[in-house]
PALUMPA-527731 format. One record per residue (C-alpha): residue number from 1; residue in one letter; chain; x, y, z. Coordinates in steps of 0.2 Angstrom, whole numbers. Layout:
<nodes>
+-----+---+---+-------+-------+-------+
!   k ! r ! c !    px !    py !    pz !
+-----+---+---+-------+-------+-------+
! NUM ! A ! A !     X !     Y !     Z !
...
+-----+---+---+-------+-------+-------+
</nodes>
This chain:
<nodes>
+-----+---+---+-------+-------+-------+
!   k ! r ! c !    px !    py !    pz !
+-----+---+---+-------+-------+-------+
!   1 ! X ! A !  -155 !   -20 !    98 !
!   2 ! X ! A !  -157 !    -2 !   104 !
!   3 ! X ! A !  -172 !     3 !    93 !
!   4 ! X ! A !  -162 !    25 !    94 !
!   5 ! X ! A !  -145 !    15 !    91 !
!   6 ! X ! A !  -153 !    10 !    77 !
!   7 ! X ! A !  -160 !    23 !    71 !
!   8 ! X ! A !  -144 !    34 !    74 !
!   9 ! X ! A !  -135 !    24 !    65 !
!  10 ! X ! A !  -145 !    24 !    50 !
!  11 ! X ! A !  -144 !    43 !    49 !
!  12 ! X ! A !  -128 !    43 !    53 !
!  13 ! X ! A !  -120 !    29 !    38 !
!  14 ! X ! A !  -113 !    40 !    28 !
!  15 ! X ! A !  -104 !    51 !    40 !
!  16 ! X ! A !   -97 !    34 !    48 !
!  17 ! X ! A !   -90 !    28 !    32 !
!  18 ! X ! A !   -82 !    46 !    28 !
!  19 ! X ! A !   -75 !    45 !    46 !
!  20 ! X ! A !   -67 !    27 !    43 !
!  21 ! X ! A !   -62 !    30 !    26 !
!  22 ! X ! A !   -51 !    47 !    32 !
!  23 ! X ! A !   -43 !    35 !    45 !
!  24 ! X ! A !   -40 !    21 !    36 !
!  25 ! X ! A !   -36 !    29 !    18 !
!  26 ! X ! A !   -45 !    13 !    11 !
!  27 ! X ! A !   -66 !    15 !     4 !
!  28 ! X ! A !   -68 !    -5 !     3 !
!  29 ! X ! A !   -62 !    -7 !    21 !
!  30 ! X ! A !   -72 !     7 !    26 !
!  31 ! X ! A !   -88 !     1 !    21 !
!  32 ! X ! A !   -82 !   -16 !    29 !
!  33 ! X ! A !   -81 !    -9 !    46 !
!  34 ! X ! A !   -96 !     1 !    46 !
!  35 ! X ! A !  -107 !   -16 !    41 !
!  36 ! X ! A !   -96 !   -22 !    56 !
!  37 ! X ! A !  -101 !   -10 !    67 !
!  38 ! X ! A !  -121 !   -14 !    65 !
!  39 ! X ! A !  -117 !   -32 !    68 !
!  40 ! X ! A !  -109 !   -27 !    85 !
!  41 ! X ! A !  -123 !   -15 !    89 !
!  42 ! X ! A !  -134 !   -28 !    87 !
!  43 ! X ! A !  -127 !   -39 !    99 !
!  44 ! X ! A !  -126 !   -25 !   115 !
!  45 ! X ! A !  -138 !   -29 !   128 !
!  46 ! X ! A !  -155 !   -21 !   128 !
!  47 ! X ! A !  -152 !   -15 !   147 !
!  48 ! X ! A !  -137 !    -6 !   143 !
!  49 ! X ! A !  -140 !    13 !   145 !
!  50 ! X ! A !  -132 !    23 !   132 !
!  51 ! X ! A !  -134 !    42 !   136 !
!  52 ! X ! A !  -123 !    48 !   118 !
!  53 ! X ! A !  -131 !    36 !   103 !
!  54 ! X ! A !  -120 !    47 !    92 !
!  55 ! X ! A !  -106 !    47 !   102 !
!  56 ! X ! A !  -107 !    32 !   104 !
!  57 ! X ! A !  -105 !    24 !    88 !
!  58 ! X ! A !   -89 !    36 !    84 !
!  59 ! X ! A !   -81 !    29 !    97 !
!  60 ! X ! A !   -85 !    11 !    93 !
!  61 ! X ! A !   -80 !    16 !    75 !
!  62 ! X ! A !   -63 !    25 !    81 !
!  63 ! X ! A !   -58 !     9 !    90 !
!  64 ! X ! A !   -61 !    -2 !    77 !
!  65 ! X ! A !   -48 !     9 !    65 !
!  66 ! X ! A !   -36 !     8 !    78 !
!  67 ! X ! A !   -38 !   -11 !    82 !
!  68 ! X ! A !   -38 !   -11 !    62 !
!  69 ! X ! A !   -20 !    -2 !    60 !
!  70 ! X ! A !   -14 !    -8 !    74 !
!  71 ! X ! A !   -16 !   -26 !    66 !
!  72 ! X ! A !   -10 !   -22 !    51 !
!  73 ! X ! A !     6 !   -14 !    59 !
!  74 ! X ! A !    11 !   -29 !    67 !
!  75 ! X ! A !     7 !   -40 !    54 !
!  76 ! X ! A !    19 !   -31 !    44 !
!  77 ! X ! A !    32 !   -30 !    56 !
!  78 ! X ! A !    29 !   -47 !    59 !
!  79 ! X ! A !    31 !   -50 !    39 !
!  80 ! X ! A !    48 !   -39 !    38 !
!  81 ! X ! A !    56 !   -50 !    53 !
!  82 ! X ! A !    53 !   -66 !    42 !
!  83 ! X ! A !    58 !   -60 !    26 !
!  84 ! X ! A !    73 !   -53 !    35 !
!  85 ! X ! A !    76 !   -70 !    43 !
!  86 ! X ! A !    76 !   -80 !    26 !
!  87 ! X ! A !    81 !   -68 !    14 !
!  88 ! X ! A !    99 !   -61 !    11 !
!  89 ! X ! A !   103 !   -44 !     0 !
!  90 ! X ! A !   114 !   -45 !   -13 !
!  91 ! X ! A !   114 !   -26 !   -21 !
!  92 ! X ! A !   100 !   -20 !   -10 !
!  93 ! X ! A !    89 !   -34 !   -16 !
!  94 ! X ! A !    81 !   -48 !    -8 !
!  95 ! X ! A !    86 !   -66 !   -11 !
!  96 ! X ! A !    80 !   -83 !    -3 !
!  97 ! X ! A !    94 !   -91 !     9 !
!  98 ! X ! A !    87 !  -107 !     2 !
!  99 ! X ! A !    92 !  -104 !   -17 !
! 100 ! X ! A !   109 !  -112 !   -19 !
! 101 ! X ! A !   124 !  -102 !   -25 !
! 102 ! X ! A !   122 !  -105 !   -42 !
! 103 ! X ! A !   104 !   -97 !   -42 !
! 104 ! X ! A !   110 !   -82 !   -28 !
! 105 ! X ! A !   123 !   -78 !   -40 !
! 106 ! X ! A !   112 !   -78 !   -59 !
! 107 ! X ! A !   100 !   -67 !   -48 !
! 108 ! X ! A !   115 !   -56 !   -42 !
! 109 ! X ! A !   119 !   -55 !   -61 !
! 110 ! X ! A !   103 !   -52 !   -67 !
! 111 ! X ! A !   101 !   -38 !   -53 !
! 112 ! X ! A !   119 !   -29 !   -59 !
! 113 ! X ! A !   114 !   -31 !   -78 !
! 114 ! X ! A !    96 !   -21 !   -74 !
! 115 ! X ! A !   107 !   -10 !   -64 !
! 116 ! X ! A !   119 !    -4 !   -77 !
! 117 ! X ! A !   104 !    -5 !   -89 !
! 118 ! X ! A !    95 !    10 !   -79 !
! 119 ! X ! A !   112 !    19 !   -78 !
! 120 ! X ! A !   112 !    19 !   -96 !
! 121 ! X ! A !    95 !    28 !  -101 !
! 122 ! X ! A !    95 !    46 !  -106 !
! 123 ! X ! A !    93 !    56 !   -88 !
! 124 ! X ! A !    79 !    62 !   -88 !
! 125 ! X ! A !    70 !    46 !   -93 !
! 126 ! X ! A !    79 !    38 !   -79 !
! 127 ! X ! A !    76 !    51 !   -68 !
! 128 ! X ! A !    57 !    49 !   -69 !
! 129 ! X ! A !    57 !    30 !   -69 !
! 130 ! X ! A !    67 !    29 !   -54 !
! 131 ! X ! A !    53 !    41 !   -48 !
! 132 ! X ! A !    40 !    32 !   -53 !
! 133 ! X ! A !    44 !    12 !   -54 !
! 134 ! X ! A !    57 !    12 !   -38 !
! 135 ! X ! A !    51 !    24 !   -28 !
! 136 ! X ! A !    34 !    22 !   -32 !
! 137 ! X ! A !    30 !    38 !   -34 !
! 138 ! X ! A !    13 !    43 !   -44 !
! 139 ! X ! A !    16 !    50 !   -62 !
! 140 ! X ! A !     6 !    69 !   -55 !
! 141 ! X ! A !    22 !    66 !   -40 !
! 142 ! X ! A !    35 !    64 !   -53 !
! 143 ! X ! A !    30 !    78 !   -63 !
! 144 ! X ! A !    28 !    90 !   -48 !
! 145 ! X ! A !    45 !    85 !   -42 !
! 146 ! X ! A !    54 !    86 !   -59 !
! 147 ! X ! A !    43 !   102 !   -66 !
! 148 ! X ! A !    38 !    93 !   -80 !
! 149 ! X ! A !    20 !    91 !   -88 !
! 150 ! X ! A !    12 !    71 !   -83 !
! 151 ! X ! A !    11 !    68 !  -101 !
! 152 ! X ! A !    29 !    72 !  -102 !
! 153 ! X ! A !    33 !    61 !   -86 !
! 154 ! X ! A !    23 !    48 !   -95 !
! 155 ! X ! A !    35 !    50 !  -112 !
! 156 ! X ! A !    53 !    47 !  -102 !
! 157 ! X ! A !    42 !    33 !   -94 !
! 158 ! X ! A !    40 !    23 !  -110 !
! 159 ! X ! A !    55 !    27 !  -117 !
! 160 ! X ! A !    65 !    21 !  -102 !
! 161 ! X ! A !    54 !     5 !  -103 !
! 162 ! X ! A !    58 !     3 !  -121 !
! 163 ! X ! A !    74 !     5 !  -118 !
! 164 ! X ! A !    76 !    -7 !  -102 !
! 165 ! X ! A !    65 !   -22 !  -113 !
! 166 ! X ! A !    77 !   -19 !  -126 !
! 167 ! X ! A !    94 !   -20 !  -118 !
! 168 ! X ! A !    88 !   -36 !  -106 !
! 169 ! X ! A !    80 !   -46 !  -123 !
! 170 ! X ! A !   100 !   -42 !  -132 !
! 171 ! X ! A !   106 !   -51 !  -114 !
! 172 ! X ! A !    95 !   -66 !  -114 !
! 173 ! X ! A !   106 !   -83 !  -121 !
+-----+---+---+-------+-------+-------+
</nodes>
């Protein structure tokens, strides 16, 4: 190994993993790739010349995010064409093309009955969980977006779940 590779990459951990971690919006993964990146340094050749050390290792780290995301985007792709493929929607959700009628339509029941369940709550509970559980929203987002406090975000929250749980055991056999 390049004895100032080396050592330029020691000094330089720490703003490697804050470069990863801004591109790839994930610490663990981040930490990964920069123990990557010492495992491919220590397989370049000694003869290879390396003018920009620094420079060097950003650009071996850069490629790695992008071969990363890249990855990931056509895995998930990849994933969405499958589940598009054996999966039908009935009200927006999915449902397998191998369940037989009967179980397609106890889920399409179960889906409408959840459904009217969420029209029912009081609106501004069900204006946060729709925020918070379908949109996925955080409960700081839902707060900002509906000029509430979080702790008040947090309160419809509950009470929407309370209020779901209860309706959905009354409609169990």
């Amino acid at each position: 190994m390049h004895e100032e590779l080396k050592s330029t990459y020691m000094a330089q951990g720490d703003n490697l993993r804050r470069f990863l971690r801004v591109r790839l919006r994930d610490e663990d993964l981040a930490e990964e790739m920069v123990q990557d990146l010492w495992i491919r340094i220590g397989d370049l050749k000694k003869q290879d010349n390396i003018d920009n050390p620094v420079g060097f290792l950003f650009t071996m780290a850069s490629r790695m995010a992008i071969d990363h995301i890249r990855q990931r985007q056509r895995r998930s792709v990849r994933d969405e064409k499958w589940t598009d493929e054996n999966t039908d929607k009935i009200g927006g959700f999915a449902t397998s093309t191998q369940d037989d009628g009967e179980t397609r339509l106890i889920r399409a029941e179960q889906i409408a009955m959840v459904r009217a369940a969420i029209a029912n709550l009081p609106p501004k509970a069900r204006r946060a969980f729709e925020l918070h559980r379908m949109q996925g929203l955080s409960h700081k987002e839902v707060a900002a977006q509906l000029g509430i406090s979080t702790s008040t975000v947090e309160k419809h929250i509950i009470r929407a779940m309370r209020e779901l749980t209860q309706t959905l055991r009354e409609a169990e056999p």
